[in-house]
Structures are given as C-alpha cells and as structure tokens.
C-alpha positions as CSV (number, residue, x, y, z in Angstrom):
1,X,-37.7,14.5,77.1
2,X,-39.6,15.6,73.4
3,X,-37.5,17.1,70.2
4,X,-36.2,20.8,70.4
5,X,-36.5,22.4,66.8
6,X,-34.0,25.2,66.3
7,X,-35.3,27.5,63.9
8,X,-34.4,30.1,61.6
9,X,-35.7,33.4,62.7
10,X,-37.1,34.5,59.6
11,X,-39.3,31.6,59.9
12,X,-40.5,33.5,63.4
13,X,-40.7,36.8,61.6
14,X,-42.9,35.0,58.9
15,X,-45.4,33.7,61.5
16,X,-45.7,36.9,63.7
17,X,-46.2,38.7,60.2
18,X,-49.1,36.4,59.6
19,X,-50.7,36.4,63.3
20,X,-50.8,40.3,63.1
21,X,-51.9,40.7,59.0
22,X,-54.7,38.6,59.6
23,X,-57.6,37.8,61.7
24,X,-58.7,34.5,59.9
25,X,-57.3,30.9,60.9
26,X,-54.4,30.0,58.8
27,X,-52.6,27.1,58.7
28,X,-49.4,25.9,56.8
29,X,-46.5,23.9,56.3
30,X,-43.1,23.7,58.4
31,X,-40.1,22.4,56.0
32,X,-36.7,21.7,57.3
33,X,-34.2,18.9,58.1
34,X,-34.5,15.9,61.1
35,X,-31.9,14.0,63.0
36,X,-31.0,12.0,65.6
37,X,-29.9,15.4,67.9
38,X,-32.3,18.2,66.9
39,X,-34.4,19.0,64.2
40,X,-33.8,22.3,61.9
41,X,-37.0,24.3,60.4
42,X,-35.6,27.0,57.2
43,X,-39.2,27.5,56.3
44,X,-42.5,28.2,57.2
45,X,-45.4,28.1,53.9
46,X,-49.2,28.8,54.3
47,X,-51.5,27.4,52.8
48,X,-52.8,29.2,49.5
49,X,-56.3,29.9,49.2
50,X,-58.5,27.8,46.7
51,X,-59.7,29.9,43.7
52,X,-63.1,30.4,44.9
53,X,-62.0,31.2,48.0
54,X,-60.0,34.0,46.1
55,X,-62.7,35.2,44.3
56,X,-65.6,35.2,47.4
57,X,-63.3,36.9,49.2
58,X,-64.0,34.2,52.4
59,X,-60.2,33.7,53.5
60,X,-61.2,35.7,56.8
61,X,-62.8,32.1,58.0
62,X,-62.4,31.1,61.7
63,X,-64.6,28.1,61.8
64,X,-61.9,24.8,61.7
65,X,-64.8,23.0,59.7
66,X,-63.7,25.0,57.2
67,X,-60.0,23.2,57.4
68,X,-59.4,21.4,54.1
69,X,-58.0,18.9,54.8
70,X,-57.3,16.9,51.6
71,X,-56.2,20.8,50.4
72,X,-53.5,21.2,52.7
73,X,-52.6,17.3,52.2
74,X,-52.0,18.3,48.4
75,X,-50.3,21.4,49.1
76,X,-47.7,19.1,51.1
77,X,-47.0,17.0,48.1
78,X,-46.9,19.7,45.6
79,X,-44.1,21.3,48.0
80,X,-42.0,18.0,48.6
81,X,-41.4,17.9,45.0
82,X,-39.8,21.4,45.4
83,X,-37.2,20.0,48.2
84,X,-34.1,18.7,47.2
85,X,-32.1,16.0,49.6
86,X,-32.1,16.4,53.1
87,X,-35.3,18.5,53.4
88,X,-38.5,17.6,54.1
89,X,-42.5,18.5,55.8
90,X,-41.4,18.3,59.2
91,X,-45.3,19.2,60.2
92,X,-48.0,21.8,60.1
93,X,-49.0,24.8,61.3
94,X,-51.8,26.6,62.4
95,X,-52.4,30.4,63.8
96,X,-55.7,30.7,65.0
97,X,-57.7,32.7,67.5
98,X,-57.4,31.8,71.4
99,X,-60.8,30.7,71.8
100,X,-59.8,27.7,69.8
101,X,-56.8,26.7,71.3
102,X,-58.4,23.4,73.2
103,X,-60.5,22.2,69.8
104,X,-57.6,23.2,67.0
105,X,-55.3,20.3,68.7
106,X,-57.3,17.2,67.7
107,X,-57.1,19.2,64.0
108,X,-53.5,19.8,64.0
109,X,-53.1,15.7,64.8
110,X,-55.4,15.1,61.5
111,X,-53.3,17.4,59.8
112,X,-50.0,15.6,60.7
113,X,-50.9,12.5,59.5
114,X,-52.7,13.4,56.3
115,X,-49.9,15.6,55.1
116,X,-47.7,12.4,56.1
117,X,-49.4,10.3,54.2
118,X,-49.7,12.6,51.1
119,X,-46.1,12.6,51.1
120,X,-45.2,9.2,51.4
121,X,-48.2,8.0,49.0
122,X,-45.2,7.5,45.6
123,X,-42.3,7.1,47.4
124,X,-39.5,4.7,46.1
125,X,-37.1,4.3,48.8
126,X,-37.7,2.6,52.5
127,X,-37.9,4.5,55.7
128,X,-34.5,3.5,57.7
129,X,-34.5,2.9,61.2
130,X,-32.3,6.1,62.2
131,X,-35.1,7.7,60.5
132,X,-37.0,10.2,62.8
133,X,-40.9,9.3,62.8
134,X,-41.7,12.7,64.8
135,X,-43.8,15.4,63.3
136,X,-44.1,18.4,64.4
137,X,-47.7,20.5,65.0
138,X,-47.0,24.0,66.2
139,X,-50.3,26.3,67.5
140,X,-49.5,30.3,67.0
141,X,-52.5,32.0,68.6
142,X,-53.3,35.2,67.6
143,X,-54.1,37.5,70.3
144,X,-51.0,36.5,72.3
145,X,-48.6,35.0,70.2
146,X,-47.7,32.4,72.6
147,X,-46.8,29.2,71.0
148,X,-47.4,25.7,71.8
149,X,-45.1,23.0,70.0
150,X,-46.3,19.6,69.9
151,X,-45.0,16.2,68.4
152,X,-46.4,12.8,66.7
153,X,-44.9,9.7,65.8
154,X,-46.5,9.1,62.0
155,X,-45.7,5.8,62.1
156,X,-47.5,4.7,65.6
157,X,-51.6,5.8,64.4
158,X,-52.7,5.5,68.0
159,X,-49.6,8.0,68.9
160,X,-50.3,11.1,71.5
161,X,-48.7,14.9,71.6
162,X,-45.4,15.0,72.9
163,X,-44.1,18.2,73.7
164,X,-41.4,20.0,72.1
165,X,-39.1,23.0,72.1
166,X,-38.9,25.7,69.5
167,X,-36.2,27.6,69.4
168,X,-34.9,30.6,67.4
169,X,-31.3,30.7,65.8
170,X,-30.0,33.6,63.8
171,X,-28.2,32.3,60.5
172,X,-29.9,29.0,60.2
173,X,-30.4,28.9,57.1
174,X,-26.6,29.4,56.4
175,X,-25.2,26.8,58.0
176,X,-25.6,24.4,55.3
177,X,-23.5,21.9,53.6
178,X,-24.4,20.8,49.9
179,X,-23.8,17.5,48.1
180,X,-24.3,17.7,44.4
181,X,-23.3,15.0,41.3
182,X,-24.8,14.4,37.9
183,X,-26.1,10.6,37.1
184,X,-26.7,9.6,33.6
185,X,-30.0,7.5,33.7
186,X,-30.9,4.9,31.3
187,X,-33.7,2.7,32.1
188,X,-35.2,0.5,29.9
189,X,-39.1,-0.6,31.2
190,X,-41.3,-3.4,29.3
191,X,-44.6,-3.4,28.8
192,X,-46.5,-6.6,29.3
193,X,-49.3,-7.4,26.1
194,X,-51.4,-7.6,29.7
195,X,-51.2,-4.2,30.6
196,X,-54.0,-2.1,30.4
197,X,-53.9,1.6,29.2
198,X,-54.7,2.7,33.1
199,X,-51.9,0.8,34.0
200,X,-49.1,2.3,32.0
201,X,-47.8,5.0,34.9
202,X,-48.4,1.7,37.4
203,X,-45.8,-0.3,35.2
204,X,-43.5,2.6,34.6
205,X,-43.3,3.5,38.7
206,X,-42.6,-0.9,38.9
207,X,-39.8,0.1,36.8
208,X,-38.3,3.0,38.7
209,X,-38.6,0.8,41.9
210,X,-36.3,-1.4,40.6
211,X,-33.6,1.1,39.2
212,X,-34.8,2.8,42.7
213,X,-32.6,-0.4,44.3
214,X,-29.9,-0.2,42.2
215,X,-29.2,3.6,43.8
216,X,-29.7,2.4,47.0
217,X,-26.6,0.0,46.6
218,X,-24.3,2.3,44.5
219,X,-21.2,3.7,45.8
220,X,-21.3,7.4,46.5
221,X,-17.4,9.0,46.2
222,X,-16.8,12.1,48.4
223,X,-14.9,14.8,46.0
224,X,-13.0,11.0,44.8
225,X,-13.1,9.4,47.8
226,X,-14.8,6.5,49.4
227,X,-15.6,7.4,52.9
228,X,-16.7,5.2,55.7
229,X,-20.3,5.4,56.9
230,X,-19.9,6.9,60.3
231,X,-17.4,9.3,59.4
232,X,-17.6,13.0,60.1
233,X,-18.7,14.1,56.6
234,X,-16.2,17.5,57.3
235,X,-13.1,15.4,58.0
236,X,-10.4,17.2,56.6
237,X,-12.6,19.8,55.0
238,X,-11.5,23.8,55.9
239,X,-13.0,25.2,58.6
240,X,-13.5,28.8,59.0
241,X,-11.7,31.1,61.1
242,X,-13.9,30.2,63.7
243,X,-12.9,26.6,63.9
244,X,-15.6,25.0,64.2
245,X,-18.0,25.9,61.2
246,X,-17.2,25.1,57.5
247,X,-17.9,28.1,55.0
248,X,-21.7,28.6,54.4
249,X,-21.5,27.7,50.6
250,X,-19.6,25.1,51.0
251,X,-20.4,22.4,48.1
252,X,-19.2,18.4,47.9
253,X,-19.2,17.1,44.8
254,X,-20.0,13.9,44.7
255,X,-19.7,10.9,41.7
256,X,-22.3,7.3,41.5
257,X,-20.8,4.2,40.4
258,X,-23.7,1.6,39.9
259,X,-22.9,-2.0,40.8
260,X,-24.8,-5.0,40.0
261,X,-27.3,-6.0,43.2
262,X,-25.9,-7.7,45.7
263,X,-28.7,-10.3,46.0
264,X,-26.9,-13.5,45.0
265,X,-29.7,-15.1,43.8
266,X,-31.0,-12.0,41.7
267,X,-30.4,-13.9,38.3
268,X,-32.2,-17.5,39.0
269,X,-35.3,-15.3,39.4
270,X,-34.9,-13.8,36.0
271,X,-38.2,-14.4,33.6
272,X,-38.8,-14.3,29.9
273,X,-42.0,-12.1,29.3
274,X,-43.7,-11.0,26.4
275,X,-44.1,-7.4,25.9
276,X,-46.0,-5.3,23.1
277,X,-43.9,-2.0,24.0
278,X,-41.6,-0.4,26.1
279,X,-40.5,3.2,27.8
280,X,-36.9,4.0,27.6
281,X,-35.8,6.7,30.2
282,X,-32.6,9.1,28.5
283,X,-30.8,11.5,30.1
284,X,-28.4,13.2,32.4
285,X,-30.1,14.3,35.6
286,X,-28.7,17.1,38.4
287,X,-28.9,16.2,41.6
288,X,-28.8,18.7,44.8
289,X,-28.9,17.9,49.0
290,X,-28.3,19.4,51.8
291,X,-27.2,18.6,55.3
292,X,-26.9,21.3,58.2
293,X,-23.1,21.3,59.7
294,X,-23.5,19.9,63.1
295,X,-21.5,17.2,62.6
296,X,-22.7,15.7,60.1
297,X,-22.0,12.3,59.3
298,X,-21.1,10.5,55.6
299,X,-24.0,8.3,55.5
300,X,-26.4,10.8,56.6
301,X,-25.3,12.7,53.9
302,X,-25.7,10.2,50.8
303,X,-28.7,8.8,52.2
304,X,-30.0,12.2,51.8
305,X,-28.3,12.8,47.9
306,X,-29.5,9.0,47.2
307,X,-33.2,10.0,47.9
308,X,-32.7,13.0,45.7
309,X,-32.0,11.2,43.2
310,X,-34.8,8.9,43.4
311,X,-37.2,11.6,44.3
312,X,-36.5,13.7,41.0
313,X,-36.6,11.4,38.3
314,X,-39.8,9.4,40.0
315,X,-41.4,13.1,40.4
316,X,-40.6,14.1,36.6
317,X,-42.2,11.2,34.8
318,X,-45.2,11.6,37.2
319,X,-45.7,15.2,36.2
320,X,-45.3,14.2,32.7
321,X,-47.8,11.3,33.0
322,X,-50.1,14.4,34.9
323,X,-49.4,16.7,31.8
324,X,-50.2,13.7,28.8
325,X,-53.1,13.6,30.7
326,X,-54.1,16.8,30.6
327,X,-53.6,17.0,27.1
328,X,-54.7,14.4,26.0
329,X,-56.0,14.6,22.4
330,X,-59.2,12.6,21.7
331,X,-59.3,9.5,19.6
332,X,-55.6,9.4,19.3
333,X,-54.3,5.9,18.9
334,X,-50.4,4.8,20.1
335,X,-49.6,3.8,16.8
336,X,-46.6,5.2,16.4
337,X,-43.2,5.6,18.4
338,X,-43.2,8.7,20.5
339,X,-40.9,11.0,22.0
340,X,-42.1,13.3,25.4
341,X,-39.1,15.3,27.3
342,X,-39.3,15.2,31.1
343,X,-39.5,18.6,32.9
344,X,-36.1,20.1,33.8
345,X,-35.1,21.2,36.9
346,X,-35.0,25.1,37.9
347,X,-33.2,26.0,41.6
348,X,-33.5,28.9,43.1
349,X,-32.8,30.3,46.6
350,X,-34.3,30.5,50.0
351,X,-34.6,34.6,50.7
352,X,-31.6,34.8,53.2
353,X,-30.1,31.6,53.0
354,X,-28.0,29.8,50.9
355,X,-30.5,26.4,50.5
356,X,-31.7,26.1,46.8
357,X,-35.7,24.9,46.2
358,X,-36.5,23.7,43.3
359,X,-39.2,23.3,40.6
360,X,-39.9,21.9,36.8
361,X,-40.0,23.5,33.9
362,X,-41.4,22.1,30.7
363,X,-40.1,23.2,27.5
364,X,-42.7,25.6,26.8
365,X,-42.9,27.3,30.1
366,X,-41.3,30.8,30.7
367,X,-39.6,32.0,33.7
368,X,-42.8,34.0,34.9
369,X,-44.7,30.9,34.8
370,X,-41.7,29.6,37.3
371,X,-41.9,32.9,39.5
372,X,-45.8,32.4,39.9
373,X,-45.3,28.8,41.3
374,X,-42.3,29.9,44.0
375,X,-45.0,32.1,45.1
376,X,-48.1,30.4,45.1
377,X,-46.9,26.7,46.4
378,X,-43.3,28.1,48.9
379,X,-44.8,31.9,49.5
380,X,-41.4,33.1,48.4
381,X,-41.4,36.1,45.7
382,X,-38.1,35.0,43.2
383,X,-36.3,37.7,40.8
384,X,-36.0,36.0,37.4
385,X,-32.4,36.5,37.5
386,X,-32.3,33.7,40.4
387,X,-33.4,31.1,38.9
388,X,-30.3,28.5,37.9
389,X,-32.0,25.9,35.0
390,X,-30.0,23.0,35.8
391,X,-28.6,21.7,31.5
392,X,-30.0,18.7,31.9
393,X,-31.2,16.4,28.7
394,X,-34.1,14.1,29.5
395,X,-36.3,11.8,26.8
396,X,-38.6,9.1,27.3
397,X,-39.1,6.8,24.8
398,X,-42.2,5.0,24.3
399,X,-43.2,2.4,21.7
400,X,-46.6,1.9,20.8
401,X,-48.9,-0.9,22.4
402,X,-50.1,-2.9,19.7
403,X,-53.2,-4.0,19.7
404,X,-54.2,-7.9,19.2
405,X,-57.2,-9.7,18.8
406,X,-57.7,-12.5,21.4
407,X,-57.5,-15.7,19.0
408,X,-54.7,-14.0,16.9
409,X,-52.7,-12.7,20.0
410,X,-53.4,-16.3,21.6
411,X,-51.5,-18.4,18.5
412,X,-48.9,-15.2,18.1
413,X,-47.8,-15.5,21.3
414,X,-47.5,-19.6,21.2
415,X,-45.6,-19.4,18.0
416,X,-43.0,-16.6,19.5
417,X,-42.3,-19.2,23.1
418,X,-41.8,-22.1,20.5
419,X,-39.6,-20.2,18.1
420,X,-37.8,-18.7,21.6
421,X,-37.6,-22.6,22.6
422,X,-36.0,-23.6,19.2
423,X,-34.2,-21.0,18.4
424,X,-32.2,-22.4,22.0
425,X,-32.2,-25.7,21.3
426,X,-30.4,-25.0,18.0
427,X,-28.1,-23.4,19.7
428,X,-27.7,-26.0,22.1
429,X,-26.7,-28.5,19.0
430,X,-24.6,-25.9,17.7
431,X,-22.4,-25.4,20.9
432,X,-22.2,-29.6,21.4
433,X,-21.5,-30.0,17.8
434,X,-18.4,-27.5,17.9
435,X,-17.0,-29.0,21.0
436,X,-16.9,-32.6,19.6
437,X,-15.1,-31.2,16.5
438,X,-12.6,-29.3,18.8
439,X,-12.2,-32.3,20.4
440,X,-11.4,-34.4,17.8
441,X,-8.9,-32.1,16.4
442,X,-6.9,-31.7,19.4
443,X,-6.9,-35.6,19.7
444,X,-5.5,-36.5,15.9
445,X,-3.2,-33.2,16.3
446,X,-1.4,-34.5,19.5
447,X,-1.4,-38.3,18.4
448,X,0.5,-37.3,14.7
C-alpha cells in the first residue's frame, strides 16, 4: 500500500491556477511535513524563471530538455533554508502537456533525487530510522487536470515509483502545533596554522558539527517539563470544544539545557593543537517548529525543534561566508581582528494558515528587499506589516591568520610544544613539592 498525502486545498487551487494560466511545462516544489501515518503538503512553489529566460520571454517552453535540472536543485536549497522545524521538500512537481505524460516520469525521478541531494549536501544532523525516505513526484497535466502521484525512496538509488494518494483537506494549514525557545550560542572554533584560506568555511562547518552533537544530546523541557519520548506531545494540553483538536495557534514553549556528551571516553581523545586564529560564534538565536496535531508525539516534536536549531545557525554563517565572498575587497589582508554579524531571522506567514516561513536579513537590507525574496523563492506576495524580525543578536568573531614563513614557523612552533612541555613539568614539581611540605607539617603537628 504507497503513502497518502493529505493536502491543503489551497495548494490544489494553486496548481489548477497554474495548469489553466499557462500553456508551457512548469515544474516546482511540494513543501510539507512526513510521518510515520500520512504525509501533510501546506505548499506548493514553482520554479522561478532564470533572468534570461525573463528577459527572452521563452518561459512558454514545452520541450523537457529544457528542464534545468541543477536550477530547480538550487531553488530546493534556497527554499529549505526558508523552513523552520518540521517542514521540509517532500518532492517536485511538474504540469505539463498530455502528450508527455509517458517521457516526463523518468524526469520527475531525476528531479527527486537531485533536489534530495541539494538539500542534504550541508546538513549537520543524521537521518533517524523513523525517518520517512519517500518522496513524492506529482504529474498535473494540463488539458485534463488529472493527476498522477508517485513515490521514491531517496535513499535506495535503484528505487522504482510507488504509487500514492493525494488527497485534499480543507484547514490544513491550520492544524498546526508550534514549538518555539531561544538558545544562547557560544562556540569557540580554532584555526589550525595548516589551514588554508579555501578551507576556512570547511573548518568552521567541522566546528558546527561538533556543537551540532551537543544539541542532539541536550534536554528539551516542555513549557518546564521533561516529557517522555513516546508521549502524546498534547497530554494535558486544552482541547477545543471539539475534543479532539488543540487551538490552531497553539504555541509550546520550550527551554535547552546542554549537557556534557555522553561518550565516556570523549576526554582521552582530547588533543593539543596549534592554531594561528579562531572564530568565535555570539549570540542569542530564535528558534521556530512545527508539528501537525494528529497525535503527535514528544520526540517527534524536539527532533523537529533540534534540527531547527542546527539548520539556522549552520545556514547563517553559510550565507555570511556567501556574502564575504561576494564582497570581497581585493588585496585585503586578515591582519586585523574582525567583527561580521550573521543575518537575522524574519518570519512571516503562510497566506491562510497559521505556519510561519522564514528568511535572513542582513543589517543593511530593507523590508522590500525581504518582500521580493517571499515572492521570488516561496511565490507568496507578503504585506510589510507581516513580517516579525525575530531580536536576535548574532557576532562572529574572527582573529586574523598570521602568516609564517616555513623555517621561522618550523622553530616557532618547536619552541611553543617545549615551553607547553615545561611549563607542565614545573608544575608537576610544584604540586609534588607542596604535597611533601603538607605532609610534613601534619606529621610534626600530630607528633607535638
């Protein structure tokens, strides 16, 4: 028996808009939540035209050789940066003519995997084994509007179509629980005197991964409370008058408490290196997820505020790496400490529903610059006045890399491990010399 997908009906609204507006073969993006039961779709994106496809005025294409596909893979990461906890691509779609019903399958498979792997490419937490491996690939054809809903498993390469249900449910998108909590970050990352310039963004993700683990082991309290794993995440929570539904705003607040790793033999494998400069990571970061209300369970629910987590901070310091880069003055040396702020966070709502999406803001950006993005990457026009900038305060610190020449770096380096080595022993002498005094003492005290 394949997946069912129960989907919002704006999402069907969307697609029939776009089957009857245009004549040329579109595809896009499906976004929504999996589980275990049934998998939820709030949103349906195309794919934006390039900017010389804007300009010749070709987006009335119907040829699939035409399909970019490394486009529409980097359309899929820009827009999982966007998601907060919980969501996710959950696949692709395409609305084409019917003549190309047969061919556009062996596309849509490409599709699935590429945007899959775009997606995964950074990320800093493990895939679980309740994890659902299914993507979905949904065919719209134009003339008829029939569907035809089809499944992969991303993680089998040589997997085939599976089918699947698509089904329509008013208020979707309502039916939403959130999970939100504020974690104070402060990472400290070396930098090796090995490491390249290239390398720098490499090192810092090596960083994350690590403070990436601690999360994964923190406790997450419920509104104060620890809960147990397989709880019902709604345990004691108001319904409405219903009885079976909490309200559709409905927010959990949730607190981290970080603990040391669990690994018992984390400090034997502790090193001493030598490092020429370091990035410090400051701040307070706001952290948002969401989990639909069919009984939803507690570990579902901090698995999905955990990755949020993860997701945001690792996102931010790439899209500050991306904009250094960009701006990148020639012939400017790292001689001095400096100072970059990470992109804060801006929410703002799904039209008709009460999920938040979300985007960065740089310091110098203005809320039309923020409006144009919601459009362009999510399709979804945004009134200035919804946009909620999350007060967040975010620095990285980065000291410079020095430079050394290879004899003088060579005989630095050996006179730093020997001073390291007896600036120990000393200590060493030190700590023996005090204990044979105390020793002493305590034996002419009691003999008197």
């Amino acid at each position: 028996m394949g997946r069912s997908y129960f989907v919002e009906e704006a999402v069907g609204q969307y697609l029939s808009e776009l089957a009857t507006n245009s004549q040329a073969l579109l595809t896009g993006l499906l976004v929504g939540q999996c589980s275990q039961q049934r998998d939820y779709v709030v949103l349906a994106i195309r794919t934006p035209p390039k900017e010389e496809e804007s300009k010749s005025n070709t987006s009335r294409r119907s040829d699939l050789s035409n399909i970019d596909e490394e486009w529409i893979a980097a359309h899929a990461n820009q827009v999982s940066r966007m998601l907060p906890g919980g969501l996710l691509v959950l696949g692709v779609f395409t609305v084409a003519a019917p003549e190309l019903a047969k061919e556009i399958q062996n596309t849509l498979r490409k599709l699935v995997f590429s945007v899959e792997k775009s997606v995964a490419r950074k990320r800093l937490w493990n895939i679980s084994e309740e994890d659902v491996s299914d993507r979905v690939a949904l065919h719209l054809c134009s003339a008829t509007k029939k569907m035809l809903c089809r499944t992969y498993d991303v993680q089998d390469p040589k997997s085939t179509a599976k089918p699947a249900d698509w089904k329509y449910q008013h208020g979707l998108a309502t039916s939403w629980l959130s999970l939100e909590c504020t974690i104070n970050a402060n990472i400290h990352i070396p930098l090796p005197v090995t490491l390249a310039s290239h390398d720098l963004e490499k090192n810092t993700r090596n960083g994350l991964a690590r403070w990436a683990k601690q999360i994964e082991e923190a406790v997450f309290l419920i509104n104060g409370q620890v809960r147990e794993e397989d709880a019902d995440l709604l345990e004691g929570q108001k319904r409405s008058a219903r009885g079976n539904t909490p309200s559709a705003t409905q927010s959990l607040d949730v607190r981290v408490l970080m603990q040391l790793s669990r690994s018992s033999n984390t400090r034997s494998t502790a090193t001493v290196q030598i490092c020429s400069g370091s990035i410090n990571l400051k701040g307070a970061l706001k952290c948002k997820a969401y989990i639909h209300n069919n009984k939803p369970r507690v570990k579902d629910a901090v698995k999905a505020l955990k990755r949020d987590i993860i997701n945001t901070l690792s996102d931010r310091c790439e899209m500050l790496f991306e904009d250094l880069l960009l701006n990148e003055t020639p012939g400017k040396k790292n001689s001095e400490r400096e100072y970059h702020t990470l992109p804060c966070r801006v929410f703002a709502p799904i039209v008709g529903s009460s999920v938040l999406l979300c985007d960065y803001k740089f310091g110098d950006e203005t809320a039309r610059e923020i409006q144009e993005r919601f459009l362009e990457m999510l399709d979804q026009a945004v009134q200035p006045e919804d946009l909620q900038t999350a007060e967040e305060m975010n620095m990285v610190e980065v000291t410079p890399l020095k430079e050394f020449q290879d004899v003088v770096q060579e005989k630095r380096l050996t006179k730093e491990v020997l001073l390291l080595k007896l600036h120990q022993n000393i200590g060493v002498v030190i700590a023996v010399a005090v204990a044979i005094s105390a020793a002493a003492f305590s034996f002419n005290y009691f003999s008197d």
